[in-house]
N, C-alpha and C positions, 0 to 999 in steps of 0.2 A: 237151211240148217234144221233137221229132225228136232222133235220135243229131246230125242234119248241123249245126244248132244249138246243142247242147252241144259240138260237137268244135269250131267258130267260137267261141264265149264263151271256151270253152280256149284257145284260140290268143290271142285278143284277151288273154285274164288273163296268160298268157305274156311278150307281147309288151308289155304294160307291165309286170311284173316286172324285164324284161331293161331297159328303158327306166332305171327307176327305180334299178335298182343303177349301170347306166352312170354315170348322173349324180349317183350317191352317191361315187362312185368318184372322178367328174371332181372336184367340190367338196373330196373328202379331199385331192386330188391339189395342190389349187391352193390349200388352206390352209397357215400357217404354224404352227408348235409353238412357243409366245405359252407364257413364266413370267409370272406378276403377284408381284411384294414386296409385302405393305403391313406392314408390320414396326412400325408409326405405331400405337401404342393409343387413337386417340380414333375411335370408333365416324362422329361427323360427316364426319371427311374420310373414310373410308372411304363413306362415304354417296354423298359425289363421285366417287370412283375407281371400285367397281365395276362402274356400268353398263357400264362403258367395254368392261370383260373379257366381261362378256358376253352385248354387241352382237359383241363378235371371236367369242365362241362358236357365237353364229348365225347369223355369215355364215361360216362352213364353217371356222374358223380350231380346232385343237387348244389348247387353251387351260387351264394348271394355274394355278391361285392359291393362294398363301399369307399367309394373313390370322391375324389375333389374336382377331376376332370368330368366332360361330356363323353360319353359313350361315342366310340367308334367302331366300325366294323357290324355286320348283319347281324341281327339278333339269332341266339341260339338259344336250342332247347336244355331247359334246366337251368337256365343263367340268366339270374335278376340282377341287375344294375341299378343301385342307388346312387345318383348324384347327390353330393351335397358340397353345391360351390356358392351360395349366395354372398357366402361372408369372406368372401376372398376376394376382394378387388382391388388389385394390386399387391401382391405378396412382396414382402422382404426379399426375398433371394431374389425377382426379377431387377428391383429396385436396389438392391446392390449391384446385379450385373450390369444396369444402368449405367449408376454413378461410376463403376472401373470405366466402361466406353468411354462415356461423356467427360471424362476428369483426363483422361489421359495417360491413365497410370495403371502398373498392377497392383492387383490388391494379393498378396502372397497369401498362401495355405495358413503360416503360422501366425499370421496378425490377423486374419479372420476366422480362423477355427471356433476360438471363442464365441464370436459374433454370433454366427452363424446358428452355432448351438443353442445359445440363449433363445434366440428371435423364433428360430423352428419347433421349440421344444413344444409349446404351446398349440401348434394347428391341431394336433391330432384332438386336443380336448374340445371343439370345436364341434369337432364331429361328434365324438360322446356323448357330447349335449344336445347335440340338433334331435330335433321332434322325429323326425325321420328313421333315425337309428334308436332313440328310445323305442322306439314300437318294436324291433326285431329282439328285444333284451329277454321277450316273453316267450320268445321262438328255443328250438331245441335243437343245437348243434355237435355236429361228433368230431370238427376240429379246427382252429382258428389260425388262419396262416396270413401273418402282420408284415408289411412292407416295414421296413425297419432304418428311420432315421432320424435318432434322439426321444425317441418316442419312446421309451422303455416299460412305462406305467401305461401303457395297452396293452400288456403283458395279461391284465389282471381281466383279460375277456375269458381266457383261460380257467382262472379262477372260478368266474362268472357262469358261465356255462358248461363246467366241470368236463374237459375235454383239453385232449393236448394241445399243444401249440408247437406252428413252424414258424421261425424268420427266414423271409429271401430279402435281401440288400444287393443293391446295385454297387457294393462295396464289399474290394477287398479285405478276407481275414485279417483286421485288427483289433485294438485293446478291448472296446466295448463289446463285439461279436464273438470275440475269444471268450470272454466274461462268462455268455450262455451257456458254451457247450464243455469247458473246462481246458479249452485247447491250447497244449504249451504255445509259449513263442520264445524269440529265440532272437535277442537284439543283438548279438556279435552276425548274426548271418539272414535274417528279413529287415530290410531296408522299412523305415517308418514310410506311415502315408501320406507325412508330412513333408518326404525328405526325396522320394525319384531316385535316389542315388543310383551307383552303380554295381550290380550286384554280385561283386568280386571289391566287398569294401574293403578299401588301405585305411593304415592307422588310423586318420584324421576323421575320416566317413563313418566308422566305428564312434570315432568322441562323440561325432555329431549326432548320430541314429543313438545311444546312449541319451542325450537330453531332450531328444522326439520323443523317445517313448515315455522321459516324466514328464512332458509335455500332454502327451495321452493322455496317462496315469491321473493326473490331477484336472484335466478340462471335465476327462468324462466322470468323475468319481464325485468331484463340483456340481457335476451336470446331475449326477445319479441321485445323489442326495438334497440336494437343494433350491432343484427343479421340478427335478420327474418325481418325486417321494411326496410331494404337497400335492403333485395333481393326482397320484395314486392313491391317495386318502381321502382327498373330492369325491373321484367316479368309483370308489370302492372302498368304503366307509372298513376301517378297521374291525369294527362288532362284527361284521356278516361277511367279510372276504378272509383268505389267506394272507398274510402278511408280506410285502413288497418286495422283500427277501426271500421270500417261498416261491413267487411266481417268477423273480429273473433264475431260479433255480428249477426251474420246471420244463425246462422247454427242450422236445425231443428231436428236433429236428431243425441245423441251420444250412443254408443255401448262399454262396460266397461264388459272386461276381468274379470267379479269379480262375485260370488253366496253367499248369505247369509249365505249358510248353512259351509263355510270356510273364510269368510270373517264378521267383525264385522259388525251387520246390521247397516245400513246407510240411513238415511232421504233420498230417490231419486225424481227427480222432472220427470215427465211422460215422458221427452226427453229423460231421462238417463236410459237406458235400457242392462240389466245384461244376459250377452251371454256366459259366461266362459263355456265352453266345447262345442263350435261351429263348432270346429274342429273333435272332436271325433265322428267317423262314427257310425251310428245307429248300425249297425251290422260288425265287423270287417271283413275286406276283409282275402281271403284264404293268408298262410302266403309262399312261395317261399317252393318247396319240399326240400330240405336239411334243411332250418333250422325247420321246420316241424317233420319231422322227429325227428330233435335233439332234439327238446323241447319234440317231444311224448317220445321218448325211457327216458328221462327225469325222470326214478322214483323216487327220492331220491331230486328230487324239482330244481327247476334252477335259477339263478343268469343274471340279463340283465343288463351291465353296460355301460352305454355311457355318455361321456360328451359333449354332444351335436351337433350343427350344425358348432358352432362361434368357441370351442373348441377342439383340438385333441388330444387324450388321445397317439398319439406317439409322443409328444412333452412333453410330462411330464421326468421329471429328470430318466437316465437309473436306478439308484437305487431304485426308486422306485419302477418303474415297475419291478424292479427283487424281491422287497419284494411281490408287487402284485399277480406274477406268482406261485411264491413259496405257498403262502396260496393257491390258487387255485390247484393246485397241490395234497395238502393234505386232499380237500376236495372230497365228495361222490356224491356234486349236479355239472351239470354242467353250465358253463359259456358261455353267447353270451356275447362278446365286441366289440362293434365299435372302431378297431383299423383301423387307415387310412395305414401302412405301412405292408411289411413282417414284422415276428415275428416268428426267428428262435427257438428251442427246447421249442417248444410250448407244452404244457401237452395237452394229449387225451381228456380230458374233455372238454377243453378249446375250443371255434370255433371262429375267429376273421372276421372282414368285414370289408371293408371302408364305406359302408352304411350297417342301417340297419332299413324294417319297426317297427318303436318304440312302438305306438300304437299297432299293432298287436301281438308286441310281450307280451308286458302288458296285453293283453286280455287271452294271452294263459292260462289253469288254474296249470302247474307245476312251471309257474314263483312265487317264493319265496320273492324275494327281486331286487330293482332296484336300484344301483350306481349311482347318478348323480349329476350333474353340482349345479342341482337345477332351472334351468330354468325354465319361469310360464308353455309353454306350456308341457313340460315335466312331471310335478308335476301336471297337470290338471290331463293329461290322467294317471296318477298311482292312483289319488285318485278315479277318474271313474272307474277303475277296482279294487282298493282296496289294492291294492299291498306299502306294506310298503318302508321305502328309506333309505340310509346311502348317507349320504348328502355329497358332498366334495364341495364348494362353491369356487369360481377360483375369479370373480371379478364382479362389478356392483349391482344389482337388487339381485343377487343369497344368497347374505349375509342377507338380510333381510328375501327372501322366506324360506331360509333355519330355520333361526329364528324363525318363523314364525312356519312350520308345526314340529319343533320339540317343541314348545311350544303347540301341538294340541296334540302330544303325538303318532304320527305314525312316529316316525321317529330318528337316532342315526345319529350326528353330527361328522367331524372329517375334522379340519382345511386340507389343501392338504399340511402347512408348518411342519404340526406335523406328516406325516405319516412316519411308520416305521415298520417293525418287527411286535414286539408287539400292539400295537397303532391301524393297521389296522386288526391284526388278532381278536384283542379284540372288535372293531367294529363291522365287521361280524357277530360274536358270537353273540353279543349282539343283532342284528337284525334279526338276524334267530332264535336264541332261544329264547327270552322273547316274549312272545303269547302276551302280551298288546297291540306291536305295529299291528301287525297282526290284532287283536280283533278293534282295531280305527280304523284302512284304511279300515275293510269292514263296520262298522259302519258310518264311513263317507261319503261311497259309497255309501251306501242307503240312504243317504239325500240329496248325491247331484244327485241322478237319478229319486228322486220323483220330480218331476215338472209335470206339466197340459200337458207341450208338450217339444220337442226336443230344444235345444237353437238355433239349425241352423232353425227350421221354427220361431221360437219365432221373431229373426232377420229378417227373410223373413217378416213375417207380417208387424213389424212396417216398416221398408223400401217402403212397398209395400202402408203401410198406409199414410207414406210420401207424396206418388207419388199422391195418390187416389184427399189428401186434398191440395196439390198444396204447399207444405211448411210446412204444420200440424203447422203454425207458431202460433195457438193458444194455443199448448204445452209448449208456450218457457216464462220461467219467468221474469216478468219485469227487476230480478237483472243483466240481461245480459245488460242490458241500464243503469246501474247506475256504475258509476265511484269510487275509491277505496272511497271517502271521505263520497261520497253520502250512499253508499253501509254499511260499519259501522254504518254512522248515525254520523258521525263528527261534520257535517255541522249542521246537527240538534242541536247537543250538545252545538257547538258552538253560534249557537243562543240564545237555552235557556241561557248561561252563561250570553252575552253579553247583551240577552234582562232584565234579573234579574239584572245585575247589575245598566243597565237603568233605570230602576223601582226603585230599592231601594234610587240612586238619586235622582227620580222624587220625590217619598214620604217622602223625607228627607226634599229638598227643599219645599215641600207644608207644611209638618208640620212647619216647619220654619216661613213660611209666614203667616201659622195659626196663629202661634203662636205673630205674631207679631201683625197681625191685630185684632187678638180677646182681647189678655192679654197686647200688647204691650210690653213683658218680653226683647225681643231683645233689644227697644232702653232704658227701665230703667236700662238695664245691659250695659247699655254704657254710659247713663250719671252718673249712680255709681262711673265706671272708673273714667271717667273724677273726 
C-alpha cells in the first residue's frame, strides 16, 4: 500500500471519528436526565418497570435508577444502577406469601388489602434515607418516573427537583391511580381489583363492586392521609417543599398495567396510558442449553409451573407436593418447575430450578400449559403467547386475576386449599384436554399482539413526549384539582337545595304580601278572628 493510500484511509478513519463523536454529542445533547424509584420490594413489578428505564437508556436519555433488587442484564451506556437492598432481609410480602403456602389456606384480596398496605407503605422511605440516594438529592434531574405501590409521598422527588413526574404500576387503573391523573371510573361497569368479577355484571356483582369501591375509597384515603402524609413531611419538611396535596396533583404522566382487549374498556384521560406487556421482549431471547433441549425433545407437549418470584413452590405442604409428583410421573409430557430446594426421587420427565427464564419459556411452542400463582406479570406473558393456565392463587391480587381470566375462558381454577389426588389430576386433565381453553389463549393472543406498535415504545413515546412539552401538563384533567365534594358535585347539589328552598320562601313571602296589599285577604282574615 502507497504513502497516497494510507494518508486517504487516514483521512477516511478521521472523518468518521469526527462524524461519530458529532453524533454522540448530538444524542447526549437531546437526551433527558431520567431518576427511576422503584422503592416497591417485590422483584415481579420490578420485572415490569425496568425495561421501561432502559429502553430511555438506549435511546440516548441519561438515565440513574434506584431499585431494592441486584442489577441484571449487561451494563449499558447512560445507565447507573443504585442498589440499595441491605435493609431488606426478608420482606413482609415474601413472608406473607410464606405463611398462605405453609398455613394452607388463602389469604383473599379483601382481608389483606389493608395489610399489605400498611406493612409496604414504609420501604420506599428506606430508600430516601439511605446514604446512597442522599448523595443524588444534589444532582440535577429533568424528570422523575416512580414505580408506584402505596408509596405516594415519593411524589414529592418531583417537588425536590422541580421537574415532572411519571407513575408506571404493574396495576390496573384503580381508585389510588385514578386519584393522579383525574380519571373517571365508573362502578356500575369496571369491575373492582378487589372483586375479578365478570364483566357483563348482573344485579348482585353490581352490589358487590359498589362496596369494593368503598372498600378502596377508604384503605387508600386511610393510607393517604395517615401513613403516606407523615412520611411526606419526614423527607420533605413542609417550610422548603410543596405541600402533599400539590405534588399527588402534579403528576403528568400515568402508565397502567391494563389492555382493552383483557381488560373491560375503560373511559382513559390522554395522561392515562395502557402499557400491559412492556415487559415481554419483542423477540424471546435464546433459552439456556439444557432447558432448550428439554423443551425440544418435548414431543408429547410440556407443562411450565411456577409460582412465582414472592412464592416458593418448596414451601408448599410435603403432601402435596407428593400428590403433584405423582401425577407427573404418569404423565407422557414433560415438566419445568421452579423449585427453589433439592427434590429427591424426582421422575425423568420432571427438570426442577431455583430460577427459571418464564417468558422464554412461554414462548417456546411444545409448552402446553402453565401452573401458576396467577400473578399479573405472569398471566401477561401466557396470554402473549397463548398458552392456557391452571390457576392455584396463594394470596392478594392473585384471587381476583385468577377470577378474572377464568371468566375469559382460557383458564381451570383450583383453590391450593383443595388440592389432592384427584382434585389436581382432574385439573390437569381438564387443561390439557378441553381444546376451548387452548382455542381463547391464542385468540386472545391475537388481540392483544395487534396494536400500531410495541407497548415498551408506546411508553418510550409518551415519556419522551413528557419531556419534549416540559410537563405535557396540558394532558391533565381539571378533576385532579377538585376536591371529593367538588368532584361529585355536592357542593353544587347543595346549592341548588339550599338556593330552591330560598326561593320557594322568597315566593311565598311575596305572594303573601301580594296578597295583602292587592286583596287585603291577610288582615280581613284577622279581623274575622277577632
Amino acid at each position: 500500500m502507497n504513502s497516497e493510500s494510507i494518508e486517504m484511509n487516514l483521512k477516511f478513519v478521521i472523518f468518521q471519528c469526527v462524524i461519530g463523536l458529532t453524533l454522540l454529542q448530538t444524542r447526549c445533547s437531546n437526551g433527558a436526565r431520567i431518576l427511576g424509584f422503584f422503592g416497591t420490594p417485590i422483584r415481579s413489578h420490578f420485572i415490569v418497570e425496568e425495561p421501561l428505564m432502559r429502553e430511555l437508556a438506549k435511546r440516548g436519555h441519561d438515565v440513574t435508577v434506584v431499585s431494592t433488587f441486584t442489577q441484571h442484564g449487561r451494563p449499558l451506556e447512560n445507565y447507573r444502577y443504585i442498589e440499595i437492598s441491605d435493609f431488606l432481609n426478608g420482606t413482609f410480602f415474601h413472608s406473607l406469601a410464606s405463611a398462605a403456602v405453609q398455613s394452607n389456606t388463602e389469604k383473599s384480596s379483601a382481608s389483606t388489602l389493608f395489610s399489605i398496605v400498611k406493612n409496604l407503605v414504609g420501604y420506599s422511605m428506606n430508600l430516601l434515607k439511605h446514604p446512597k440516594f442522599l448523595a443524588l438529592k444534589n444532582e440535577h434531574f429533568d424528570l422523575v418516573i416512580i414505580g408506584w405501590l402505596t408509596n405516594d409521598y415519593v411524589l414529592g422527588l418531583s417537588g425536590h427537583f422541580h421537574c415532572p413526574s411519571v407513575i408506571i404500576t404493574p396495576n390496573v387503573n384503580f381508585y389510588p391511580i385514578r386519584q393522579y391523573s383525574g380519571n373517571p371510573s365508573s362502578m356500575s361497569t369496571i369491575p373492582s381489583v378487589l372483586m375479578g368479577v365478570n364483566p357483563k355484571m348482573a344485579f348482585f356483582d353490581r352490589v358487590s363492586n359498589f362496596f369494593a369501591y368503598i372498600v378502596e375509597f377508604f384503605v387508600f384515603e386511610f393510607n393517604f392521609y395517615w401513613y403516606a402524609m407523615p412520611y411526606y413531611k419526614e423527607a420533605f419538611p413542609p417550610d422548603q417543599y410543596p405541600t402533599y396535596d400539590e405534588v399527588l396533583k402534579n403528576v403528568s404522566l400515568v402508565l397502567v398495567s391494563q389492555h382493552f382487549s383483557g381488560h373491560v374498556p375503560e373511559a382513559l384521560l390522554p395522561n392515562v396510558i395502557e402499557i400491559e406487556g412492556l415487559h415481554v421482549e419483542k423477540e424471546p431471547s435464546p433459552l439456556p442449553t439444557d432447558i432448550k433441549y428439554f423443551l425440544d425433545s418435548a414431543t408429547d407437549g410440556a407443562i411450565f409451573f411456577s409460582l412465582g418470584s414472592s412464592v416458593n413452590s418448596s414451601e408448599l405442604p410435603p403432601e402435596k407436593i407428593s400428590v403433584i409428583l405423582h401425577k407427573f410421573q404418569k404423565m407422557k409430557l414433560k415438566i419445568l418447575w421452579k423449585f427453589e430446594t433439592d427434590l429427591p426421587k424426582l421422575p425423568d420427565n420432571v427438570k426442577i430450578a431455583k430460577w427459571l427464564p418464564q417468558n422464554d419459556i412461554l414462548a417456546h411452542p411444545n409448552v402446553r400449559l402453565f401452573i401458576s400463582h396467577c400473578g399479573k406479570g405472569g398471566i401477561t406473558e401466557a396470554k402473549f403467547h397463548g398458552v392456557p393456565i391452571l390457576a392455584i392463587p396463594i394470596f392478594a391480587d392473585q384471587f381476583s386475576n385468577a377470577k378474572k381470566i377464568l371468566n375469559e375462558g382460557w383458564a381451570v381454577s383450583l383453590p391450593l386449599s383443595e388440592i389432592n389426588a384427584n382434585t389436581f389430576s382432574t385439573a390437569v386433565d381438564e387443561a390439557l384436554n378441553n381444546a376451548s381453553y387452548t382455542h381463547v389463549a391464542k385468540k386472545l393472543s391475537t388481540l392483544y399482539k395487534d396494536r400500531p406498535a410495541h407497548p415498551l415504545d408506546t411508553a418510550v413515546f409518551w415519556v419522551e413526549y413528557v419531556i419534549r412539552h416540559d410537563g405535557a401538563y396540558h394532558m391533565q384533567s381539571p378533576a385532579v384539582h377538585l376536591n371529593f365534594l367538588q368532584y361529585y358535585s355536592v357542593d353544587v347539589l347543595a346549592f341548588i337545595v339550599v338556593a330552591s328552598f330560598v326561593l320557594v320562601r322568597v315566593i311565598r313571602i311575596l305572594f303573601n304580601v301580594f296578597l295583602m296589599k292587592v286583596f287585603g285577604i291577610r288582615r280581613r282574615h284577622k279581623v274575622k278572628k277577632e
